[in-house]
DODOVEX-433601 format. One line per 8 residues: their letters; for each residue x, y, z of N, C-alpha, C. Coordinates in steps of 0.1 Angstrom, whole numbers, plus 5000, padded with zeros to 4 digits. Example, Ala and Ser with C-alpha at 12.3 -4.5 7.8 and 13.67 -1.06 7.14 Angstrom:
AS	5132 4943 5078 5123 4955 5078 5132 4967 5078; 5128 4978 5071 5137 4989 5071 5129 5000 5079
***
This chain:
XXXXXXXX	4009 3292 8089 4006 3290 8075 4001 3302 8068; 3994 3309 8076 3989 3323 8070 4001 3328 8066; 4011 3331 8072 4022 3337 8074 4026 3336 8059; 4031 3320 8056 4036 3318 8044 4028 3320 8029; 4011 3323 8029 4005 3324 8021 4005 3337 8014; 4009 3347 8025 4011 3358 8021 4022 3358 8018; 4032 3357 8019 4045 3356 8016 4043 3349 7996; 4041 3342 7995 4040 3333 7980 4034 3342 7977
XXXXXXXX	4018 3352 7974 4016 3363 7971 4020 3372 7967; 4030 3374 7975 4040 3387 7975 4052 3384 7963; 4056 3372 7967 4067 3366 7953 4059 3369 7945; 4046 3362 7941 4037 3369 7926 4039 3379 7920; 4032 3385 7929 4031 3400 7926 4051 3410 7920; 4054 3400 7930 4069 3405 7927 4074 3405 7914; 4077 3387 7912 4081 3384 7902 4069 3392 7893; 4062 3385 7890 4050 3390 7884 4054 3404 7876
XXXXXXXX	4055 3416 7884 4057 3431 7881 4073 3429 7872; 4085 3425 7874 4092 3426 7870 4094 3421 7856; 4090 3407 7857 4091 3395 7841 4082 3400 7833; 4067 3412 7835 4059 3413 7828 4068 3427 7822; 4069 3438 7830 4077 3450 7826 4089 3444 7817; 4098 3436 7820 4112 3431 7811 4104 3426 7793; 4093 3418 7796 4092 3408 7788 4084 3421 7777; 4077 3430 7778 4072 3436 7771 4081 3446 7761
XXXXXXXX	4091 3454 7767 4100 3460 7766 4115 3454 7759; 4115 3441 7761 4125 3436 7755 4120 3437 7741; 4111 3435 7733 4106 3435 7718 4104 3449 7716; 4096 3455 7729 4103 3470 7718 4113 3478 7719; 4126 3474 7729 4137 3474 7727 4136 3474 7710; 4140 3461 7707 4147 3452 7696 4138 3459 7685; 4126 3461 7683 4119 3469 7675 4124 3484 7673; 4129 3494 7684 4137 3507 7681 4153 3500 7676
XXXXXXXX	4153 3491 7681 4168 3489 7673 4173 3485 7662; 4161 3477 7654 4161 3471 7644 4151 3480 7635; 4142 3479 7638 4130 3484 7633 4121 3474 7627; 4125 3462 7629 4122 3447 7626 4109 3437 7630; 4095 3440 7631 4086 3434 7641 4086 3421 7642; 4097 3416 7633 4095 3402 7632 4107 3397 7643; 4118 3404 7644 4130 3401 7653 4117 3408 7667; 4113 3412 7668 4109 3419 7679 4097 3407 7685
XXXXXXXX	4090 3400 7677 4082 3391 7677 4088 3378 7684; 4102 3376 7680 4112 3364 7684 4113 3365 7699; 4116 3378 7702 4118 3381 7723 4109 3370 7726; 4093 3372 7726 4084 3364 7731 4086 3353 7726; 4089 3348 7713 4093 3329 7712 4103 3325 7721; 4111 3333 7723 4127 3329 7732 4122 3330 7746; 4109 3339 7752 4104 3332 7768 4096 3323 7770; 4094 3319 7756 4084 3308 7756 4083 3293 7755
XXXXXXXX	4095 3297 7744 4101 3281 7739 4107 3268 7751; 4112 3278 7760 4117 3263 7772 4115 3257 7774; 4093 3260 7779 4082 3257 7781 4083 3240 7774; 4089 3240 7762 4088 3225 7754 4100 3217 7763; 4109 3221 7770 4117 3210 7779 4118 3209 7790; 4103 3213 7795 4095 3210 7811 4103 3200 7813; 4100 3187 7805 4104 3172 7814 4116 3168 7824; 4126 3178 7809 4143 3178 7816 4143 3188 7826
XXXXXXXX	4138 3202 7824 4142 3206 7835 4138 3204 7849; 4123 3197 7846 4117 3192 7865 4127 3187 7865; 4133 3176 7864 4139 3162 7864 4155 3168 7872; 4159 3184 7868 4165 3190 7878 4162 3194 7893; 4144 3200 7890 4143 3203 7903 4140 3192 7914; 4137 3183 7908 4141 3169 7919 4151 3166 7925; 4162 3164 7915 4174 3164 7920 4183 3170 7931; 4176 3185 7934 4181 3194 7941 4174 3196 7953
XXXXXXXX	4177 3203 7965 4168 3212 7973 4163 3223 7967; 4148 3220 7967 4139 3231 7958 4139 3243 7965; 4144 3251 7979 4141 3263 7980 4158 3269 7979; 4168 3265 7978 4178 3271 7978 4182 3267 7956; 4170 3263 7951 4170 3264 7938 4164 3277 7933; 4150 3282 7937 4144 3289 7934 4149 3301 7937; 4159 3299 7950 4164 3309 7953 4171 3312 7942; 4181 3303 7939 4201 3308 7935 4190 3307 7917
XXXXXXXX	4183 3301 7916 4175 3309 7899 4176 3319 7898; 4165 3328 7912 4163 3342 7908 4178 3352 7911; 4186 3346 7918 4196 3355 7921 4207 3350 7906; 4207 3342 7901 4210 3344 7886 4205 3351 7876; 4194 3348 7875 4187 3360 7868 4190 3378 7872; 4190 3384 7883 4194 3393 7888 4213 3398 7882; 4218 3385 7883 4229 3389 7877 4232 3387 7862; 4226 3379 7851 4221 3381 7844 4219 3395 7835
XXXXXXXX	4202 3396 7839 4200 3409 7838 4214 3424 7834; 4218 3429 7842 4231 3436 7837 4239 3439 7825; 4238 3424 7818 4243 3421 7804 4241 3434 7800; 4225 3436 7799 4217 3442 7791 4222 3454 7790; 4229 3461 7802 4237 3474 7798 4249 3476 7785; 4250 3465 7779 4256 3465 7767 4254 3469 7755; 4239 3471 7760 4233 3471 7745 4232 3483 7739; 4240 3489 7727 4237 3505 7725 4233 3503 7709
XXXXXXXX	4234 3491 7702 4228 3493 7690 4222 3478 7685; 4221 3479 7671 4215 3467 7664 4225 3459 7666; 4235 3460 7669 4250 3447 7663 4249 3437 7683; 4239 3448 7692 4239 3441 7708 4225 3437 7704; 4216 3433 7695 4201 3425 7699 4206 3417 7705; 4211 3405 7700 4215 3394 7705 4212 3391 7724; 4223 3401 7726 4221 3404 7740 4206 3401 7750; 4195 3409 7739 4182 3408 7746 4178 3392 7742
XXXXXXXX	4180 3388 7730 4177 3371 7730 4181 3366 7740; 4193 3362 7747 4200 3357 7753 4193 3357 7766; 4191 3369 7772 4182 3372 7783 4167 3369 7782; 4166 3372 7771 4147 3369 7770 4149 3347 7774; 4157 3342 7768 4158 3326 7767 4161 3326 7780; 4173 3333 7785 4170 3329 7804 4161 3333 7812; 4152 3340 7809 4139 3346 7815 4134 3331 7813; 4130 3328 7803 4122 3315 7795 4126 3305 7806
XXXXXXXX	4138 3299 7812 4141 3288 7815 4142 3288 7832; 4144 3301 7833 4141 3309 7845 4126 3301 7853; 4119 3307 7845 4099 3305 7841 4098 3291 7848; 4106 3282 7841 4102 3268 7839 4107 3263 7855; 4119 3263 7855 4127 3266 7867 4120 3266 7881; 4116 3277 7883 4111 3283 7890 4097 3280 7895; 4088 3282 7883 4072 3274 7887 4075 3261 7888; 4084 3255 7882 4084 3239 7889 4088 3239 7905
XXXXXXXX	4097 3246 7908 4099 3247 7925 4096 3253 7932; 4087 3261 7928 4072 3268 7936 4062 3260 7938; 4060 3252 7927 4048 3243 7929 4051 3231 7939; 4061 3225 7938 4067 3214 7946 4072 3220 7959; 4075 3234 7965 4076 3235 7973 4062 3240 7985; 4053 3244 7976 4043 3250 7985 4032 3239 7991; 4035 3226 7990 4027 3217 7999 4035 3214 8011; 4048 3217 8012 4058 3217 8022 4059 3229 8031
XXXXXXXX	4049 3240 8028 4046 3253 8035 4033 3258 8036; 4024 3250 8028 4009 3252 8031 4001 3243 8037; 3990 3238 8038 3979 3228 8043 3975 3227 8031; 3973 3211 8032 3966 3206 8016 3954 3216 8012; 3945 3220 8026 3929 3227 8024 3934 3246 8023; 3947 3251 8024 3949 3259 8019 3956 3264 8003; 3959 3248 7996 3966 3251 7987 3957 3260 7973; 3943 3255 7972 3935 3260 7965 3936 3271 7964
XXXXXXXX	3933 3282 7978 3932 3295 7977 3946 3298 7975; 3956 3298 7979 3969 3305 7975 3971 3302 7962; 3969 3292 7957 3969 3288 7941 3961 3299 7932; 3950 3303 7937 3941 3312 7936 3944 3325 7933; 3941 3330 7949 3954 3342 7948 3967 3348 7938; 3976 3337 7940 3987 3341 7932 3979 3345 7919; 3972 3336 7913 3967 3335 7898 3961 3352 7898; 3954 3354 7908 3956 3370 7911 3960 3379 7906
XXXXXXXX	3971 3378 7914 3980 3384 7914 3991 3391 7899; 3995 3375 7894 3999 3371 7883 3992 3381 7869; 3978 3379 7872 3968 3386 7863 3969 3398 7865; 3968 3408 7879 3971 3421 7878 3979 3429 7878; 3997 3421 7877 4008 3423 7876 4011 3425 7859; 4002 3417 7850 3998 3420 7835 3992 3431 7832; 3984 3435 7844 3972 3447 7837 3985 3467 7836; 3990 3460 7851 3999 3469 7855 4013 3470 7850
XXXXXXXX	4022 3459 7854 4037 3461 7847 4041 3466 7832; 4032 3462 7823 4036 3463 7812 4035 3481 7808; 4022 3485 7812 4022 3502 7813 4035 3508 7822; 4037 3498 7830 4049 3509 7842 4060 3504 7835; 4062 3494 7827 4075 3492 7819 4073 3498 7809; 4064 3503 7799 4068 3509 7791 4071 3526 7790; 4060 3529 7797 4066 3542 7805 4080 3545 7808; 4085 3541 7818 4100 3538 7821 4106 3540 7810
XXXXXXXX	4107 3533 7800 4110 3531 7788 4111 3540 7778; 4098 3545 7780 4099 3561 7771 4105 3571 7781; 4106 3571 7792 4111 3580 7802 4126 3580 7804; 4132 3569 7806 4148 3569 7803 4155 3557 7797; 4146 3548 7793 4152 3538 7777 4153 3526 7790; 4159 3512 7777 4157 3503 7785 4167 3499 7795; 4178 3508 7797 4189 3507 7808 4179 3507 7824; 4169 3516 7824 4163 3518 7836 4155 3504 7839
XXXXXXXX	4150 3500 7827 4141 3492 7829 4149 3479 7836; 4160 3476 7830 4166 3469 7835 4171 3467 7851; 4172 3484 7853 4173 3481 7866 4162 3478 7879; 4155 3480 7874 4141 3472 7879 4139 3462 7880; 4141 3456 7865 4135 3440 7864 4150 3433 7873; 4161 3439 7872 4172 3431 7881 4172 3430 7899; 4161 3446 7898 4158 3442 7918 4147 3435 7923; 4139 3430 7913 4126 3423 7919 4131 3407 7921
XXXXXXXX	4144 3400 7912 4144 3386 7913 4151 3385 7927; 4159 3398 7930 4168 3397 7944 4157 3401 7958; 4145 3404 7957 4137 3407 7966 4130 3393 7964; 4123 3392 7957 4121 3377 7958 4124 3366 7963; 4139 3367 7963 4148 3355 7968 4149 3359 7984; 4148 3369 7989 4144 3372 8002 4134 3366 8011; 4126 3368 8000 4108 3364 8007 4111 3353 8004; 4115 3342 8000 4117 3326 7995 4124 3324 8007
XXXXXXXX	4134 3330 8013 4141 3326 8026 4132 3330 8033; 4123 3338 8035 4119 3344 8048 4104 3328 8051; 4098 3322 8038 4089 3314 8040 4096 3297 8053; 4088 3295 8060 4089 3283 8071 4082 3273 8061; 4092 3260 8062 4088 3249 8057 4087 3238 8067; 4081 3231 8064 4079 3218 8075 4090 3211 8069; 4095 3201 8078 4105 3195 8076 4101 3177 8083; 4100 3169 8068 4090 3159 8068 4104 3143 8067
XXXXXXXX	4098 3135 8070 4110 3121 8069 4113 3118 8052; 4125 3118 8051 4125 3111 8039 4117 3106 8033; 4114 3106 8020 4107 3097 8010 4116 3092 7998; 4118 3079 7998 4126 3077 7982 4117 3070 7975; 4113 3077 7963 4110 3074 7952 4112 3066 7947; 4106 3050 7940 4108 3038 7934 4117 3041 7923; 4126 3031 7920 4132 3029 7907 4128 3034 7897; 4112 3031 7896 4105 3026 7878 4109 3042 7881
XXXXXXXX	4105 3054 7891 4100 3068 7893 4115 3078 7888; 4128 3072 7887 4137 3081 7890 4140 3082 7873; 4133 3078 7864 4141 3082 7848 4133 3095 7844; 4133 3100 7832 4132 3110 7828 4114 3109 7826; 4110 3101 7821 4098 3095 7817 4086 3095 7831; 4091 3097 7842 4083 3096 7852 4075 3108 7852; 4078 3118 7848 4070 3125 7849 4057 3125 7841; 4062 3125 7832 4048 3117 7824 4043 3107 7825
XXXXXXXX	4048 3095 7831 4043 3084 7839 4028 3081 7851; 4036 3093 7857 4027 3098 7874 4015 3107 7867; 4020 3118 7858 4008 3125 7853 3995 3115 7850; 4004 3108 7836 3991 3103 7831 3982 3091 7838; 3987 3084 7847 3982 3074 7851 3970 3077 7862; 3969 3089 7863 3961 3091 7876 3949 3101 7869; 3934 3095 7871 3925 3104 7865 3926 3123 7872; 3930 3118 7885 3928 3133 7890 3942 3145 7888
XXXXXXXX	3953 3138 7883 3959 3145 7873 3953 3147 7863; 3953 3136 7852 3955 3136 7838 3944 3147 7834; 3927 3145 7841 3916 3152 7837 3917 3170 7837; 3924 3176 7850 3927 3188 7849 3934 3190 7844; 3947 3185 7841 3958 3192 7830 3950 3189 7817; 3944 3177 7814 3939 3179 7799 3929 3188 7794; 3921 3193 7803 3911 3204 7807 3918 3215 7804; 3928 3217 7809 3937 3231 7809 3945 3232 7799
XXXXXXXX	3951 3222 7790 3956 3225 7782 3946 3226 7767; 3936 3223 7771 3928 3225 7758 3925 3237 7759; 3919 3244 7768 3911 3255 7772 3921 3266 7765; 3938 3266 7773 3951 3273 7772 3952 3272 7753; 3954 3261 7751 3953 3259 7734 3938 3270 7730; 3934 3267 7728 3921 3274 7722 3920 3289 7726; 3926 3294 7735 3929 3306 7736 3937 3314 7725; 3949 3311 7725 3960 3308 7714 3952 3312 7703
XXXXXXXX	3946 3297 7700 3940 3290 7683 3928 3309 7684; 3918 3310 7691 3912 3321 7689 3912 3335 7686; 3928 3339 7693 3934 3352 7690 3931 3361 7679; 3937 3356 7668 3935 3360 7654 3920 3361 7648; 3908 3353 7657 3895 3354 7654 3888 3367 7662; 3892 3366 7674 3888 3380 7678 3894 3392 7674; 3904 3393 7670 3911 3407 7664 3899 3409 7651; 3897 3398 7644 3891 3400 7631 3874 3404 7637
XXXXXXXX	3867 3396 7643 3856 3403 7650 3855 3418 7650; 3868 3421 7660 3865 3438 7666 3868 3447 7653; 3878 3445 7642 3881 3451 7636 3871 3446 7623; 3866 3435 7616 3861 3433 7608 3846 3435 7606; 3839 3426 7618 3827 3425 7624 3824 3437 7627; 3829 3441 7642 3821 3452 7647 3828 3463 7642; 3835 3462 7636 3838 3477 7628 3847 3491 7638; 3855 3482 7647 3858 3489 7659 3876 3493 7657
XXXXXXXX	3879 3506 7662 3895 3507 7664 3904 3495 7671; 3911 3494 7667 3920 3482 7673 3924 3491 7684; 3921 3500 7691 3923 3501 7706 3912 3496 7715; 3900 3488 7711 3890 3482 7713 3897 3470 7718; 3907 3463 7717 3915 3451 7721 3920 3455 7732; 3920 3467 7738 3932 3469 7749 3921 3465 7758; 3908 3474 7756 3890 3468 7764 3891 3455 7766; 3889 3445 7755 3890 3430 7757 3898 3426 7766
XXXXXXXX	3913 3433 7767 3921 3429 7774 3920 3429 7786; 3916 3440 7788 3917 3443 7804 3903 3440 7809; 3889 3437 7803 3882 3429 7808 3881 3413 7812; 3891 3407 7800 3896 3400 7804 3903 3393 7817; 3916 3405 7817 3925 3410 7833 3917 3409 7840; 3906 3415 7838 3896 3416 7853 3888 3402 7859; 3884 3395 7847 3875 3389 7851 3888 3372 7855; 3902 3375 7849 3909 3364 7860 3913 3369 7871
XXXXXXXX	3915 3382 7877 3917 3381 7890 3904 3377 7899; 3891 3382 7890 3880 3375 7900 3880 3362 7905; 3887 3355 7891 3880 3343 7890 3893 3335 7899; 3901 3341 7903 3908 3339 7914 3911 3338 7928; 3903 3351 7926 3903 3356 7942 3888 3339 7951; 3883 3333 7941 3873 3323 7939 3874 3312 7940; 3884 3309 7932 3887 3293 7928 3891 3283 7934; 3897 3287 7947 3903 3280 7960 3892 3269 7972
XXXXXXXX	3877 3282 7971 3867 3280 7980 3861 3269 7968; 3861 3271 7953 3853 3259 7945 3865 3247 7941; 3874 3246 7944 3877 3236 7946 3879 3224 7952; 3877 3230 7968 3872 3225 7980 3860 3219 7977; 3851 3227 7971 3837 3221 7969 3833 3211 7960; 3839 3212 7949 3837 3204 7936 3851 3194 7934; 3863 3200 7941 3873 3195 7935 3878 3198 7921; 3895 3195 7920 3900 3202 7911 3893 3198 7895
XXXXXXXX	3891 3184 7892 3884 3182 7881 3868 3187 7875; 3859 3187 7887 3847 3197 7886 3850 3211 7882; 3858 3214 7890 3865 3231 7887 3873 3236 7873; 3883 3224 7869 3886 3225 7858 3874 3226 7844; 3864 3216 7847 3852 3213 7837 3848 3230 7837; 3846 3232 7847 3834 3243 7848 3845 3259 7841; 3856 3257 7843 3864 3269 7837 3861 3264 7825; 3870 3249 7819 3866 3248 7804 3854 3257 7796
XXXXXXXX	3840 3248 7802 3827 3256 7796 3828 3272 7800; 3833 3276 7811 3831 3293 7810 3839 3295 7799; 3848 3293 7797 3857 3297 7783 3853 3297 7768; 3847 3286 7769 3839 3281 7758 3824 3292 7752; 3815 3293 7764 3809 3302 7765 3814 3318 7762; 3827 3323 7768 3830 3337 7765 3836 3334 7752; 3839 3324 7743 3844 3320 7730 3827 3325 7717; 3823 3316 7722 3803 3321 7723 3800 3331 7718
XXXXXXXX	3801 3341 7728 3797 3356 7735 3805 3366 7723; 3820 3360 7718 3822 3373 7709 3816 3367 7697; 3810 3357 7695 3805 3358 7677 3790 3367 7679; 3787 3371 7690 3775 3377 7692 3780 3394 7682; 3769 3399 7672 3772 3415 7668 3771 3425 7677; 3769 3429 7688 3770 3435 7698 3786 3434 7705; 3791 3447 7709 3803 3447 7714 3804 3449 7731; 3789 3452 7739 3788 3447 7746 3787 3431 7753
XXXXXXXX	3784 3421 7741 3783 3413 7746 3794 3406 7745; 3806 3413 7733 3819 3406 7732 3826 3411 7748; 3824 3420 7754 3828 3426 7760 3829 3417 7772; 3814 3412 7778 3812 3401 7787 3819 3390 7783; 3816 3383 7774 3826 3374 7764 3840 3372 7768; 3845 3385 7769 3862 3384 7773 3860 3384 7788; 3851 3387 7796 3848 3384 7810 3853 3369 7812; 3839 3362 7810 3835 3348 7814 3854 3340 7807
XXXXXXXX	3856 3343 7797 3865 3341 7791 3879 3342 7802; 3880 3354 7808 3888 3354 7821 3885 3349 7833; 3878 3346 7835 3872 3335 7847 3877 3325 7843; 3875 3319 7832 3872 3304 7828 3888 3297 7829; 3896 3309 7824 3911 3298 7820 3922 3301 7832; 3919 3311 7841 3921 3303 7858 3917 3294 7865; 3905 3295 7866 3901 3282 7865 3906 3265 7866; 3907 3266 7848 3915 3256 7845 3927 3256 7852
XXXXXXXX	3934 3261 7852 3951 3266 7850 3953 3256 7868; 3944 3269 7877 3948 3269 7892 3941 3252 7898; 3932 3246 7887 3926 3232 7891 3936 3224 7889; 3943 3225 7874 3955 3217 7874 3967 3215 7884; 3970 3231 7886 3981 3228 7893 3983 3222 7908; 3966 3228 7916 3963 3222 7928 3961 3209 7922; 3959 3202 7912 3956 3188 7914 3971 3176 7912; 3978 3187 7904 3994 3178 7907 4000 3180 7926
XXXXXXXX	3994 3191 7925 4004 3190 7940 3995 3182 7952; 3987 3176 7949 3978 3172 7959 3979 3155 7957; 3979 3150 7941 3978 3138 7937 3995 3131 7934; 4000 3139 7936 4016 3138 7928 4026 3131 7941; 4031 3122 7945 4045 3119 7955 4053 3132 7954; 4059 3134 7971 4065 3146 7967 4077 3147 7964; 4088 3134 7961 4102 3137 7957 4100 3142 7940; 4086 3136 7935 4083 3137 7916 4078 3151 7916
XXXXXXXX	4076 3158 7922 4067 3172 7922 4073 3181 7910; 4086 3182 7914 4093 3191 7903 4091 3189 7891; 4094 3172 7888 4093 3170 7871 4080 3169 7866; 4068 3158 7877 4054 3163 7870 4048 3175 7869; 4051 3188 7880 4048 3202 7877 4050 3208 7863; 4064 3202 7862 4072 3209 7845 4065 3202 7837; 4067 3186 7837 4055 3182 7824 4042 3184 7825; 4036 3186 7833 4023 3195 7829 4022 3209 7828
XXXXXXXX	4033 3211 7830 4033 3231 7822 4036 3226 7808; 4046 3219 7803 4047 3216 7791 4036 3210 7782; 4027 3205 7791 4013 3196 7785 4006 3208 7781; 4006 3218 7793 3993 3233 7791 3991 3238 7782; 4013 3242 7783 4014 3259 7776 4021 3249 7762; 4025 3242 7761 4033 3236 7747 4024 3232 7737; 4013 3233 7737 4006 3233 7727 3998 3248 7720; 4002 3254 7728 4004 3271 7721 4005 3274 7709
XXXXXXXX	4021 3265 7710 4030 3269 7696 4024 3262 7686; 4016 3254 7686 4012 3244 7672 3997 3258 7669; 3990 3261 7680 3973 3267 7684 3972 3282 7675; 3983 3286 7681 3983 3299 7677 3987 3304 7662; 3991 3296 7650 3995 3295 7637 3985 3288 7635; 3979 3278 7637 3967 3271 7634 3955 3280 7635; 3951 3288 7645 3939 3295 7647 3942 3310 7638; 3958 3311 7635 3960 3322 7625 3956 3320 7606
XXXXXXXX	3955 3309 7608 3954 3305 7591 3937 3298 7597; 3932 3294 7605 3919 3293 7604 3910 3303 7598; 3918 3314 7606 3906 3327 7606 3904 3332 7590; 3914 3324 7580 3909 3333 7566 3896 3325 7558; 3894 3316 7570 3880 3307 7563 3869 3314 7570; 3870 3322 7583 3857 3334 7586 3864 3331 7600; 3860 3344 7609 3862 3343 7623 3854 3338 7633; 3839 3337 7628 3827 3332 7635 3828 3319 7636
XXXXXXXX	3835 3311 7627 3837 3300 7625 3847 3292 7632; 3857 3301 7635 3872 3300 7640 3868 3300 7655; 3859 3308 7655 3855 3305 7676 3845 3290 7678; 3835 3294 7667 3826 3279 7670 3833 3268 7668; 3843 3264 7663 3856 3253 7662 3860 3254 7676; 3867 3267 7685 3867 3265 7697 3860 3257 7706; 3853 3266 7707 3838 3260 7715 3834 3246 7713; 3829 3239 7701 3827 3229 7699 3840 3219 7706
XXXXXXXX	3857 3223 7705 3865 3213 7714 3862 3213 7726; 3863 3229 7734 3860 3230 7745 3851 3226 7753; 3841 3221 7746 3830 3214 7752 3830 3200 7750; 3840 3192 7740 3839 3182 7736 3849 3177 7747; 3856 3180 7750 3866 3179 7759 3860 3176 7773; 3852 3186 7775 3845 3185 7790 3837 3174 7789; 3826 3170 7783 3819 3161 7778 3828 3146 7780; 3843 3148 7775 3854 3136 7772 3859 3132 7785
XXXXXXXX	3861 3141 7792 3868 3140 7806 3861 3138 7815; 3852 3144 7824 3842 3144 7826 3835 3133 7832; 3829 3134 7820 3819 3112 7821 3824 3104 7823; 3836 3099 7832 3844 3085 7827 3843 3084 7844; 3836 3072 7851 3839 3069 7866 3857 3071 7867; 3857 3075 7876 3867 3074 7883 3871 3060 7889; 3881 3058 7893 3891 3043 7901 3893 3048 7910; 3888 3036 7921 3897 3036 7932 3906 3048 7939
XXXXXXXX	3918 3043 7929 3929 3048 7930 3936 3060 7924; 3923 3069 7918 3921 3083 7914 3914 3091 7927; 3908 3083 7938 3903 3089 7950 3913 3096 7954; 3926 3089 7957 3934 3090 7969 3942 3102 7966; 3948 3109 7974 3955 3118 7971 3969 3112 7979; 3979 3112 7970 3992 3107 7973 3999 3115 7986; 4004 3114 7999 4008 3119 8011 4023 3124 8002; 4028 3136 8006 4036 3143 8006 4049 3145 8015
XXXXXX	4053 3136 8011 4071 3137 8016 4079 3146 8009; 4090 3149 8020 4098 3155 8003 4116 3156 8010; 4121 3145 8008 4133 3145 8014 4141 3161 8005; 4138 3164 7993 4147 3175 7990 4140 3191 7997; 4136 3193 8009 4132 3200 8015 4141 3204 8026; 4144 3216 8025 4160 3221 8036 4160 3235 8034
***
């Protein structure tokens, strides 16, 4: 099992370095070709947007054997990618849309059959820490790829970059074969379970789902909704260069790989819903921390703030793969990515037109959900039948 834990790591880190380097560079591609920030702004809608048809696309990874999916995704993508050699002016953007949306669906794809496969290659009491880990990983592959992609980029344009981001999905798909799975008795899934709706079905009905995804998706929303209040902070408040945000950033960065390399051993101890609560309020608190006039303390602020929404994220996801039947894994994994991250899209225009009513204001609106929420979730006894953690079959395992 060790074996395999490093191995999923390593995919992180993999994937991770390549989709961050592609995804940054695709907009300023489209930015030197256009000169357009708003076409350049779209790349990121187009890896983002898929995110909203989680339901349909789990509802594939059920259907299929999840490791020779994840595989033949990334070696799609890999071929894919190449397009991109087309592109020599404004009349080929398109081209990078096109690719940025299969990156997007890629995403969805992919973390659904990662997530449904790694209880079929880990121990239930190891899934926390590899969940952990990767989240890691994930986070330092942000601090890192996007500098080594842009570089590249100014070094020999985005033809190189490409050829980068097209060898990590084919190395990936290596280490996906090289992982040992257990190979468990059929399970078939009830009738009510096989329509499209199941996934949201299984989610909601179970406290020890529904509590950490709702936990995580508020926390993930309010991140979003805050954006635009911290920019105004550093630049309005403290009176600071907007290279002061790269600082937030990467204290940020820092404080989710900590809060990763951590979150495995506290969820063992508390469980994924205690774990989730307690990231909630860190969030809430680093939301706090920047209405403070001190830029040290914003500084901490973006800390606690990176601790807090792994946390969330890695409580969720260990609590579908732990509470979830395993033929449903694919589709409830996707609808609760869609529960997390699909509330972005409403958060992030919302916390952008908050902020002209003051920024101080715009985070204590935060904070006050973020806590309302913990307070919401939280207090409610648990059932019975929120104890149990559902046993893990997975006839689409091969």
């Amino acid at each position: 099992m060790r074996r395999n834990a490093w191995l999923f790591v390593a995919i992180s880190l993999l994937s991770g370095f390549g989709s961050s380097a592609m995804s940054l560079v695709a907009g300023i591609w489209i930015l030197d070709l256009t000169g357009s920030t708003s076409l350049a702004a779209l790349a990121g809608l187009c890896v983002y947007a898929p995110v909203l048809a989680g339901p349909w696309l789990g509802a594939v990874v059920d259907r299929v054997p999840r490791r020779p999916l994840v595989i033949g995704v990334n070696l799609a993508l890999a071929a894919i990618l190449p397009a991109l050699f087309a592109v020599r002016g404004p009349g080929q953007t398109w081209l990078i849309f096109a690719v940025s949306c299969a990156y997007g669906v890629s995403y969805v794809l992919i973390d659904a059959g990662e997530t449904a496969l790694l209880p079929s290659a880990l121990s239930p009491s190891e899934l926390g820490d590899v969940n952990g880990w990767r989240s890691s990983a994930q986070e330092g592959m942000k601090l890192i790829a996007p500098l080594a992609g842009a570089g590249l980029y100014a070094w020999r344009g985005g033809h190189a970059v490409v050829v980068l981001s097209a060898a990590t999905p084919i190395l990936v798909a290596l280490l996906y074969a090289a992982v040992r799975l257990r190979r468990t008795p059929p399970d078939r899934p009830n009738r009510s379970d096989r329509g499209l709706r199941a996934g949201i079905s299984v989610l909601a009905r179970q406290r020890a789902t529904r509590v950490p995804v709702a936990l995580a998706a508020v926390s993930i929303a309010m991140s979003g909704f805050s954006t635009a209040a911290i920019y105004a902070i550093v630049v309005s408040e403290l009176r600071l260069p907007t290279t002061f945000l790269g600082v937030l950033a990467s204290a940020q960065g820092a404080g989710s790989i900590a809060g990763g390399l951590v979150v495995g051993r506290l969820i063992r101890r508390w469980g994924p819903v205690g774990v989730g609560g307690a990231g909630t309020a860190l969030f809430a608190l680093g939301c706090l921390a920047r209405c403070l006039p001190w830029w040290q303390v914003t500084v901490g602020g973006a800390v606690l703030a990176g601790v807090g929404l792994p946390w969330t994220l890695v409580a969720a996801v260990t609590a579908v793969q732990t509470h979830t039947p395993t033929p449903l894994l694919g589709r409830v994994a996707a609808t609760a990515n869609t529960a997390m991250f699909g509330p972005l899209v409403v958060a992030i225009p919302l916390g952008s037109a908050a902020v002209h009513l003051g920024a101080r204001p715009t985070l204590i609106a935060a904070v006050v959900i973020c806590l309302t929420a913990v307070v919401a979730t939280l207090y409610r006894p648990p059932t019975p039948h929120d104890a149990r953690p559902v046993a893990a079959r997975d006839p689409a395992i091969r």
